[in-house]
C-alpha positions in Angstrom: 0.0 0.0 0.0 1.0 3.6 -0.6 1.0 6.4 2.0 -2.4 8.8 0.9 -2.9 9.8 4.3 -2.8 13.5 5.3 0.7 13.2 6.8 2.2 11.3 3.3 5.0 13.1 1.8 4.4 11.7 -1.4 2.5 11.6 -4.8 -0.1 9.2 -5.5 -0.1 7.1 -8.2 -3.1 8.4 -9.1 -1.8 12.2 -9.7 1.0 11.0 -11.4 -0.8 9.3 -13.9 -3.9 11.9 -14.3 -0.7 14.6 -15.3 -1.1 15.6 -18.9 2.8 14.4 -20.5 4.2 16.7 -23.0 6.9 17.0 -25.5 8.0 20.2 -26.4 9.3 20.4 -30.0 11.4 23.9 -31.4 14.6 24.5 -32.3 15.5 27.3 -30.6 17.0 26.6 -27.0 16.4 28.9 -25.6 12.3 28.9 -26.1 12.3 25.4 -25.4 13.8 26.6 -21.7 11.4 29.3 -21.4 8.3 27.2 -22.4 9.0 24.0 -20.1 10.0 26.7 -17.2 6.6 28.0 -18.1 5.1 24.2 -17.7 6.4 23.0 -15.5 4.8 25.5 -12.8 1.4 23.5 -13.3 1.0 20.0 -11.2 -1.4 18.7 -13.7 1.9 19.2 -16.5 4.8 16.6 -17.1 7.4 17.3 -19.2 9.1 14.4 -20.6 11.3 15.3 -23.3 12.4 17.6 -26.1 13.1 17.8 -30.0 15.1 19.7 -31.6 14.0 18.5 -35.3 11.0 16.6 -37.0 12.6 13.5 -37.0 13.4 13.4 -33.1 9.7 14.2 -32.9 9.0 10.9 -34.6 11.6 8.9 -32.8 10.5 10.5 -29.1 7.2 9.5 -29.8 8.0 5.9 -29.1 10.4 6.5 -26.4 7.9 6.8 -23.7 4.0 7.5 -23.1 2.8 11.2 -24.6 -0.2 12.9 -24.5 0.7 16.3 -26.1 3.2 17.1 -28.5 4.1 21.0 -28.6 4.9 21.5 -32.1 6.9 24.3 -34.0 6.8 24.4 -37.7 9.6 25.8 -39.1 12.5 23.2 -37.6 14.8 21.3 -39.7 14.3 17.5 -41.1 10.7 16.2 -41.8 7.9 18.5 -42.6 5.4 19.8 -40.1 2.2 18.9 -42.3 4.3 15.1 -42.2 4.8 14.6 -38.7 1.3 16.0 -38.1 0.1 13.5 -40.7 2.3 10.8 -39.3 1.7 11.1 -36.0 -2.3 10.7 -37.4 -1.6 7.3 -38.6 0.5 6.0 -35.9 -0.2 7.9 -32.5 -4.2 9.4 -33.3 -4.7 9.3 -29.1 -1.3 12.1 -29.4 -2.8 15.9 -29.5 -0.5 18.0 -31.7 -0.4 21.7 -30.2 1.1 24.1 -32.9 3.1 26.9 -31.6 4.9 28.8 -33.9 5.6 32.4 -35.6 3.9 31.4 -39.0 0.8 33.2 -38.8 -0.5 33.6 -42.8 -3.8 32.3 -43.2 -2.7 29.4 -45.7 -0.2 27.9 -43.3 -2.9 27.8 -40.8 -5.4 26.2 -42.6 -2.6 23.8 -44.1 -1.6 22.4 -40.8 -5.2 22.0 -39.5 -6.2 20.5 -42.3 -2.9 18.1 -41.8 -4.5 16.9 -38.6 -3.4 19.4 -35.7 -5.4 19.7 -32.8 -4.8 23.1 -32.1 -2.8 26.2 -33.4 -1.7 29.5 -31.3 1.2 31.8 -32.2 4.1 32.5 -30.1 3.0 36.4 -29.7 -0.1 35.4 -27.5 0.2 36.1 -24.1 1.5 33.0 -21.9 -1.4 32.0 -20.3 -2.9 30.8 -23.4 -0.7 28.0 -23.7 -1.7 25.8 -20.6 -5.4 26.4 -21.8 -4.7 25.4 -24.7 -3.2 21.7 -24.0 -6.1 21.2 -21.3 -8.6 22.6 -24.4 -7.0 19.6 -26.5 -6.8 17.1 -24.0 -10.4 17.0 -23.8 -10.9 16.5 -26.7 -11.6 20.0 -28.4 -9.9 22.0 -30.8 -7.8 25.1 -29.9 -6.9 28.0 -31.9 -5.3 31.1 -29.9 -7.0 34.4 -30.1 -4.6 35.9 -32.5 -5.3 33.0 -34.7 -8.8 33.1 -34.4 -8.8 36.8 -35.5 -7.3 36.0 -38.6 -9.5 32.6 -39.9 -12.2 34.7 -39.5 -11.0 37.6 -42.3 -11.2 34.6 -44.3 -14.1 33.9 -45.0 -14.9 37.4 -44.8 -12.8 37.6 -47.7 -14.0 38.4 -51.4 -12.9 35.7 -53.4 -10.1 37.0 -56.1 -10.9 36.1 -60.0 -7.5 34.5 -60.1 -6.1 31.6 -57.5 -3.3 34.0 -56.7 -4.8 34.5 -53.6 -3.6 30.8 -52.4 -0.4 32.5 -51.6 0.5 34.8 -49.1 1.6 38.2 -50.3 5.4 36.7 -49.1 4.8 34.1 -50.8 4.0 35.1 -54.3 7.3 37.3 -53.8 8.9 34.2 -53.7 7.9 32.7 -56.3 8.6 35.8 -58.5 12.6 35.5 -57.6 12.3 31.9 -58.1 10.7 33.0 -61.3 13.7 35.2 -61.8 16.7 32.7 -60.9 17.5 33.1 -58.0 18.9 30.3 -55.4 17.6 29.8 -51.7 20.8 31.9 -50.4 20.2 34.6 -52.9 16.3 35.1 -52.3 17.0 35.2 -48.6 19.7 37.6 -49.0 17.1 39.9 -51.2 14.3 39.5 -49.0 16.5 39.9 -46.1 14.9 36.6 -44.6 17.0 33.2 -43.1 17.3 30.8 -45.6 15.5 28.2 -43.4 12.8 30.7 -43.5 12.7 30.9 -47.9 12.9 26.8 -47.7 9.3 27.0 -45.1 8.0 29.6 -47.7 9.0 27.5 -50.4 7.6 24.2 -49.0 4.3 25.7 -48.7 4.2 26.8 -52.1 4.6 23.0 -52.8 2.3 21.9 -50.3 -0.5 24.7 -51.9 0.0 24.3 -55.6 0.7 20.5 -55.6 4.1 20.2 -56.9 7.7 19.3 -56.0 9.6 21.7 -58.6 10.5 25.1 -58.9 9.7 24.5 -62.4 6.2 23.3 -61.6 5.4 26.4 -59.5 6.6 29.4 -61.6 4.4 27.3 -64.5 1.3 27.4 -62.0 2.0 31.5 -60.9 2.7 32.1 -65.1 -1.1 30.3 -65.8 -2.8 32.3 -62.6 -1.2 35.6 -63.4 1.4 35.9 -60.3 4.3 36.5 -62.8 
C-alpha cells in the first residue's frame, strides 16, 4: 500500500498518472527553456522530453508514453504537415499543439487540415498555452486568439478572379525570384529573410499548388497571373 494519508509526503499514483505528458518540440534553446519553465509550474503538466527537429519528434514518440506534442513548424528534417500526418496514422490518441511564428492564413489552414489539434502563435500572451493543451486534452480543438482573429477575415474575404490568392503576399514574392533565378541563399539575402525561412515559404508553395519543382510552380504562378 502507498502512504495517501494527510501526513504522506508523497505523490499518488493516481496524480502521477492523471498529469497531462508533453513533449515540447522547437529548435531554438532557448524557447524550449522558457516554455518548459513556463510548464512545469502547473501540477497537472509533465514534461518528458524535447526535440530539436521533425525526426526526433517521430523517434520521441515511441520512447515513452505522450499525450501532447508542442509542435513548432519551421524546424529542420521532416515536414510539419508530415509529422502532423504521421503522427495521425501512428499515434491518433497524441494531440498536436502548434506553436509557432507562422501566422498567414494558408499555413494555418494547411496544418489543420494536416490533422493538428490546435494552433496558437508565439505572440499570444502565456497563459494561453496551458489552456490550450487542457482545451486539447479533452478532446476539443484550440486556436489562440490571434489566430482566431485571422481565420475569420477569411471567409470574410471576397474571393479574387484568379487563385493568386492561395499565396501569401510573401509568398507570391517568392515565387517571382524563383521566377527570376535566384537560389535559396540569394532570395534570402534579397528578402532579407533566413534561408531556413525561404525553404518554409518555399515548401508551402509546394504543399499549396501541388508540386515538387520550382519549375512546376513558376508554371502554375505564369497560368494564374502571379508573374
Amino acid at each position: 500500500m502507498y502512504p495517501v494519508g494527510p501526513g504522506s509526503n508523497l505523490i499518488t499514483l493516481l496524480e502521477v498518472d492523471l498529469r497531462t505528458r508533453i513533449l515540447i518540440a522547437d529548435d531554438h534553446p532557448i524557447f524550449r527553456s522558457g516554455l518548459k519553465t513556463e510548464l512545469s509550474r502547473h501540477a497537472d503538466f509533465e514534461i518528458v522530453g524535447e526535440a530539436v527537429d521533425g525526426d526526433e519528434v517521430i523517434a520521441k514518440v515511441n520512447e515513452a508514453p505522450l499525450d501532447v506534442v508542442i509542435l513548432d513548424i519551421s524546424m529542420p528534417g521532416i515536414k510539419a504537415v508530415d509529422v502532423i500526418r504521421r503522427l495521425g496514422k501512428s499515434h491518433p490518441a497524441i494531440k498536436v499543439l502548434v506553436l509557432t511564428a507562422h501566422g498567414d492564413k494558408g499555413t494555418i489552414t494547411s496544418i489543420l487540415k494536416a490533422g493538428a489539434h490546435g494552433y496558437i502563435l508565439k505572440e499570444e500572451d502565456p497563459f494561453v498555452v496551458p489552456e490550450a493543451i487542457r482545451s486539447v486534452t479533452k478532446g476539443r480543438n484550440w486556436v489562440g486568439p490571434s489566430v482566431a482573429t485571422l481565420m475569420m477575415g477569411k471567409f470574410r474575404d471576397i474571393p479574387s478572379e484568379t487563385n493568386s490568392g492561395v499565396l501569401t503576399e510573401k509568398e507570391c514574392e517568392v515565387i517571382r525570384l524563383i521566377a527570376d533565378g535566384l537560389s535559396t541563399r540569394d532570395i534570402a539575402s534579397r528578402t532579407h529573410m533566413a534561408e531556413r525561412t525561404v525553404e518554409f515559404h518555399i515548401s508551402n508553395i509546394y504543399d499549396k499548388l501541388g508540386v515538387t519543382t520550382r519549375p512546376s510552380a513558376v508554371r502554375w504562378a505564369q497560368e494564374h497571373g502571379i508573374l
